[in-house]
C-alpha positions in Angstrom: -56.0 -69.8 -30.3 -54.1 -70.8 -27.9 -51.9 -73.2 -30.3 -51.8 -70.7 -32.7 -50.4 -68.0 -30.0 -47.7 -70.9 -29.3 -46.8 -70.9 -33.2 -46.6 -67.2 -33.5 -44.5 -67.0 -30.7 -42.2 -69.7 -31.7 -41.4 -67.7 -35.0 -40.6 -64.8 -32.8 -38.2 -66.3 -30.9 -36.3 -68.3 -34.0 -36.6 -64.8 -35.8 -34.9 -63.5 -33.0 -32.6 -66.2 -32.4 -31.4 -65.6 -36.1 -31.5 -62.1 -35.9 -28.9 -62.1 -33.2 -27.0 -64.9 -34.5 -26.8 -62.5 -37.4 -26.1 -59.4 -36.2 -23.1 -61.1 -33.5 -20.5 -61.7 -36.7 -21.0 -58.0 -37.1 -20.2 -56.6 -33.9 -17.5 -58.9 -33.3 -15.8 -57.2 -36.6 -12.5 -55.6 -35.1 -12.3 -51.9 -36.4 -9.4 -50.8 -38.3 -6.7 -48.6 -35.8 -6.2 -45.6 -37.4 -2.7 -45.7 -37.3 -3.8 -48.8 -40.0 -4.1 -45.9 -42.7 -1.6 -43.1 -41.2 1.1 -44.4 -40.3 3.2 -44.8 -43.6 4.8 -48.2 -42.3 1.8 -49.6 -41.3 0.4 -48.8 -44.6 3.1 -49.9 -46.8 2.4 -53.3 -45.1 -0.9 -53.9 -46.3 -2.0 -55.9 -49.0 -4.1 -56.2 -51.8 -5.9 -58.6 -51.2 -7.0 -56.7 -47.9 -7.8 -53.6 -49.9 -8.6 -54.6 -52.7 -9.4 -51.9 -55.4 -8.0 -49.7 -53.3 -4.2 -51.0 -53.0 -3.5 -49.2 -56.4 -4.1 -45.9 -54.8 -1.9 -46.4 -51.6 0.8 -44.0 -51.3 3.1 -46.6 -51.9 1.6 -47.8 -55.2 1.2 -44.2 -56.6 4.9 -43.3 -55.4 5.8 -45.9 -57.5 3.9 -45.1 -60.6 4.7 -41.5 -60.5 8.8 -42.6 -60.0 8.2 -44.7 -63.4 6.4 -41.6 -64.9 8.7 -38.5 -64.4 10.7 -36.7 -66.6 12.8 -33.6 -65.4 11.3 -30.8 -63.3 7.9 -32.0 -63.2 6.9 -31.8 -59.3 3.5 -29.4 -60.2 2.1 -32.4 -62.0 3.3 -34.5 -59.1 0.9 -32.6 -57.0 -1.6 -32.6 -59.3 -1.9 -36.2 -59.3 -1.9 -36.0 -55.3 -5.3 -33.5 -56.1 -6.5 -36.4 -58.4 -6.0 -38.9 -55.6 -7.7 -37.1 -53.4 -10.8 -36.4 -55.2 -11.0 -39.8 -56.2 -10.9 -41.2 -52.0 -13.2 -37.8 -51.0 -16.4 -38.9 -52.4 -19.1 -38.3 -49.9 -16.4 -36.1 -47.9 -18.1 -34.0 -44.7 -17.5 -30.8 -46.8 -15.9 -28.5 -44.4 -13.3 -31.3 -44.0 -12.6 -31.9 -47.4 -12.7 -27.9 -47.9 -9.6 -28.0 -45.2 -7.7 -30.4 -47.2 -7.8 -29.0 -50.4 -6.7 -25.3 -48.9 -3.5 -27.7 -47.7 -3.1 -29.0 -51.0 -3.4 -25.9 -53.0 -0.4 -23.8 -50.6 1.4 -26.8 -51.3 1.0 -27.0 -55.1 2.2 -23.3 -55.2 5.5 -24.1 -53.8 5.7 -27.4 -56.0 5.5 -24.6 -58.9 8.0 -22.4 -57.8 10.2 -25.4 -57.3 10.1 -26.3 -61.0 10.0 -22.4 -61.9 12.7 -20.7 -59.7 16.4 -22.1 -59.3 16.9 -19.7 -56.0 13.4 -21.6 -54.4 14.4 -25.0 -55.3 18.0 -25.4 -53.8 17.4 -22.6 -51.0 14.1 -23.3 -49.3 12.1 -26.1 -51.6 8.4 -27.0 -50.9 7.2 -27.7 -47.3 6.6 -30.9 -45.8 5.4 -29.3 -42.8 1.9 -28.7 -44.3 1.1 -32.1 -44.6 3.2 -33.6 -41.7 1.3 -36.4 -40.0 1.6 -37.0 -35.9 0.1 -39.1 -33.2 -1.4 -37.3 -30.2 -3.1 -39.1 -26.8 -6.4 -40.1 -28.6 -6.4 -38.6 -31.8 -4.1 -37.3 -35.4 -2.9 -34.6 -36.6 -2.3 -33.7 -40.4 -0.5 -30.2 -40.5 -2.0 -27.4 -38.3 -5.9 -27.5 -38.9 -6.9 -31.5 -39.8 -7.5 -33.9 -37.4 -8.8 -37.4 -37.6 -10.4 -39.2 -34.6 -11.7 -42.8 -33.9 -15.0 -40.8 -35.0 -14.0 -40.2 -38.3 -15.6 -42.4 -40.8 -12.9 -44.9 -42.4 -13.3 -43.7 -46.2 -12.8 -39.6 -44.5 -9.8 -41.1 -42.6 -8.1 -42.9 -46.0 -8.6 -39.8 -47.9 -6.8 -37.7 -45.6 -4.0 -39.7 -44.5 -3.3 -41.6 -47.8 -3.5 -37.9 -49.5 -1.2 -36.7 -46.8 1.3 -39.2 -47.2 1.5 -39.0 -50.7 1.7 -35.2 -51.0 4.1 -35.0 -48.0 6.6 -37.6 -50.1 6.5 -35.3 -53.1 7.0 -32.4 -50.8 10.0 -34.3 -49.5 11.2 -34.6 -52.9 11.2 -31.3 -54.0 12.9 -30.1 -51.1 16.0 -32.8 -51.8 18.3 -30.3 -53.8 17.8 -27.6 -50.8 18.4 -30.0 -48.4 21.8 -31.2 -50.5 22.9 -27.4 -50.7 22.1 -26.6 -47.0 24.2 -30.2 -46.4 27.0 -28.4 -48.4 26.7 -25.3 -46.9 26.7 -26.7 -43.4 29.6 -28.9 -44.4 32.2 -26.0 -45.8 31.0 -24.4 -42.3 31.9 -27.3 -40.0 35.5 -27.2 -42.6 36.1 -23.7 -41.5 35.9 -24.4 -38.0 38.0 -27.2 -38.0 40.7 -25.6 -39.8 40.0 -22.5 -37.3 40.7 -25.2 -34.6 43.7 -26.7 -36.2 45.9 -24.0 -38.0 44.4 -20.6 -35.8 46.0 -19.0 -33.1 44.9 -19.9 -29.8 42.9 -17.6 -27.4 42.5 -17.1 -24.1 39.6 -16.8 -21.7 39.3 -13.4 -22.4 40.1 -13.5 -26.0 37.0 -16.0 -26.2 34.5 -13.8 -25.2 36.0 -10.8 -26.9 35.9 -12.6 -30.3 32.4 -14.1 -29.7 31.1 -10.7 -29.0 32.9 -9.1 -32.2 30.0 -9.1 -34.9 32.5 -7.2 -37.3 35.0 -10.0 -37.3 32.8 -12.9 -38.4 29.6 -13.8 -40.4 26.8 -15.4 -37.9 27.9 -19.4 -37.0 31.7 -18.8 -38.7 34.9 -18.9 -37.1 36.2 -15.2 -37.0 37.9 -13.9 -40.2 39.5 -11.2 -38.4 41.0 -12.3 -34.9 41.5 -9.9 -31.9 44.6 -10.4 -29.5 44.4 -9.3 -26.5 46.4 -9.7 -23.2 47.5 -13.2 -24.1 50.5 -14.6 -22.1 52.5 -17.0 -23.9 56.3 -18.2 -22.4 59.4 -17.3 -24.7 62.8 -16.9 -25.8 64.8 -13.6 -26.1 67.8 -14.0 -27.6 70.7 -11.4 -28.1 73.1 -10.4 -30.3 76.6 -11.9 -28.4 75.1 -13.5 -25.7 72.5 -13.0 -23.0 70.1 -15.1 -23.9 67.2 -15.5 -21.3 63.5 -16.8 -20.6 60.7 -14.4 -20.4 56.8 -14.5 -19.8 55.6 -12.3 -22.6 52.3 -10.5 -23.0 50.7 -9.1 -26.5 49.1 -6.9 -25.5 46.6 -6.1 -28.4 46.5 -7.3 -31.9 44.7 -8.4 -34.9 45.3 -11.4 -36.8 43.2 -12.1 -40.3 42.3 -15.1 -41.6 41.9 -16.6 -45.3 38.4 -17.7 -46.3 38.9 -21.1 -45.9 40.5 -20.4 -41.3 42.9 -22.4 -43.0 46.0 -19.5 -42.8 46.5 -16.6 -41.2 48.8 -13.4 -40.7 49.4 -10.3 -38.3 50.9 -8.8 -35.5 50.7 -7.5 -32.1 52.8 -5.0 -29.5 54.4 -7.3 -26.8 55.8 -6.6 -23.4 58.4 -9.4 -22.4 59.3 -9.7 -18.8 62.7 -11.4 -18.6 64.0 -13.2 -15.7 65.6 -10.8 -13.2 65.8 -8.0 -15.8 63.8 -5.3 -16.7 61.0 -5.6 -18.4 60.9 -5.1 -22.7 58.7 -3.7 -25.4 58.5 -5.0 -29.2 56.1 -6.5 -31.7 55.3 -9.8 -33.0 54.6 -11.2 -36.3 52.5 -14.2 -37.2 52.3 -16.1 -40.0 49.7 -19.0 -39.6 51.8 -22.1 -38.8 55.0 -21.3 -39.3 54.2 -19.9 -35.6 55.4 -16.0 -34.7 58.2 -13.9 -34.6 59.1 -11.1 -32.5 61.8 -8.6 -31.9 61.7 -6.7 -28.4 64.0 -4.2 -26.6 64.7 -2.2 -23.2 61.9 0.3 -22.6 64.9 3.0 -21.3 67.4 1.6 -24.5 65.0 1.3 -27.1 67.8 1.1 -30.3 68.6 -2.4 -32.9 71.9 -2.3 -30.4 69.8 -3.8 -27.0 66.9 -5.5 -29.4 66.2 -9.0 -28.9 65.1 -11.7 -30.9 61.5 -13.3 -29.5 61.0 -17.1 -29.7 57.4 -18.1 -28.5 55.4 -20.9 -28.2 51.9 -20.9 -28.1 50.8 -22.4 -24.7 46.9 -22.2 -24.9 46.8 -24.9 -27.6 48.0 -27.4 -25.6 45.3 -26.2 -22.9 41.8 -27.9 -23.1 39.6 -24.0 -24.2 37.2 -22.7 -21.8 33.4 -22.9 -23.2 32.5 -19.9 -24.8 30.2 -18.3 -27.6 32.6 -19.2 -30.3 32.7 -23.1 -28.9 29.0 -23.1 -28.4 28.3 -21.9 -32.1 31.1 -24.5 -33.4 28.8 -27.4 -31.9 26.0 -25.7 -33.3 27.4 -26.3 -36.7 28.2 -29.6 -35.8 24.8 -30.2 -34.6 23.0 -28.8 -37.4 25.4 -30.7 -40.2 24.3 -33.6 -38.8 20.9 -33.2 -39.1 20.5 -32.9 -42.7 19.6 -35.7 -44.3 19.7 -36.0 -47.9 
């Protein structure tokens, strides 16, 4: 007996002994980091021979087939096959999880079918890549609004999610490339008019800043203003009389309204000018502008109005050279800058 309890426990301890020499390889194993299957870099850098079957159903892989594949307006069946791809990685799928993913997928096939079906959709809005947009928080991912994956969720869970997610949110990215091109050429004839606005308008003021910005009648939401209120701008000038008395003056129009072409590229108007000359009284008139060939104006006494006493009015426009105060019309030409340059497409 007692040789025989020696034996038996002998085979318990080299059945334990291998059991844990076993089980050690295993729980060595380093686990895959999530970012391993949803981050699309990270992704695109693994290899076949890591996933084996698998690799031909990486985002990458499928990208590349569908690229090969398409003909024309076809992005429905592009997010059809992102359905297929799904089904095919969401075998075993918790199934409120998998129900989350498909509601994703189907809002997003409905804009891929208006994209192919409605001109307007397609180069004004396009599909969104919003639905599927994949992000990194402290301890966990994001896909969209209502999927999250955690270092809890099981591995095949976590590859059908993320690989669906980034192969739907490339499609998305697709169809939304001709809005993206006409909001990039909208922007751009934007960021044009303000920089002929800049270049060829009249100047303004302080005062003639805010006026304009707060003047929803005289330009479209983010444009340069079409129409152009003067008001109380100072400007030196000229007068010059008909045999002799010619004399410098600080001149004031007083209020006016310039309009602009479509392009802010000319403009043309008028305004009603006092001039104060130098130790003279002072003289009322109008002025005439005509985009860059600069203004006009023709002025006489207030207590001799008559073509006898006018004067001719030579101006120059001093607030160009003068760096503009900040204002709503400056703030919503950056704006435009801004948003121009954030359009990628």
């Amino acid at each position: 007996m007692p040789c025989s309890a020696h034996v038996i426990a002998g085979v318990i301890v080299i059945a334990s002994a291998v059991s844990l020499a076993g089980a050690r390889p295993l729980a060595a194993q380093p686990s895959v980091p999530i970012a391993a299957d949803c981050n699309g870099a990270q992704l695109g850098r693994r290899t076949e021979s890591e996933l084996g079957e698998l690799f031909q159903q990486t985002p990458d892989q499928v990208w590349s087939r569908l690229q090969l594949q398409r003909v024309g307006r076809d992005f429905a069946e592009m997010g059809d096959t992102a359905r297929v791809i799904f089904e095919s990685l969401s075998q075993g799928m918790d199934a409120a999880e998998k129900s989350r993913m498909t509601r994703v997928l189907d809002a997003l096939q409905q804009e891929l079918i208006r994209t192919d079906t409605s001109v307007t959709f397609r180069t004004r809005e396009g599909p969104s890549a919003v639905l599927l947009e994949i992000a990194e928080r402290n301890s966990f991912w994001t896909i969209g609004d209502s999927i999250r994956v955690t270092d809890q969720t099981p591995v095949p869970t976590r590859r059908a999610l993320c690989w669906t997610a980034l192969l739907a949110r490339r499609i998305a990215d697709h169809g939304g490339e001709a809005a993206r091109q006409e909001a990039l050429r909208y922007l751009a004839g934007r960021a044009r008019r303000w920089s002929n606005f800049e270049r060829s308008g009249y100047s303004l003021t302080p005062l003639e800043l805010l006026v304009n910005g707060w003047c929803g009648a005289c330009r479209g939401e983010l444009e340069p203003p079409r129409t152009q209120i003067i008001l109380a701008h100072i400007l030196p000038s000229y007068l010059v009389r008909n045999g002799g008395g010619n004399r410098a003056a600080i001149t004031t129009e007083v209020a006016g309204l310039l309009r602009y072409s479509s392009s802010r590229s000319f403009h043309w108007g008028g305004s009603v000018v006092f001039a104060f000359p130098q130790e003279e009284k002072g003289e009322i008139g109008f002025m005439l502008h005509v985009s860059t060939l600069g203004q006009l104006g023709v002025t006489a006494p207030l207590s001799s109005f008559s073509a006898d006493n006018a004067s001719l009015l030579l101006s120059a426009d001093l607030y160009r050279y003068i760096a503009r105060t900040s204002g709503t019309l400056r703030d919503e030409q950056e704006a435009v800058k801004r948003g121009a340059a954030k359009v990628v497409p």
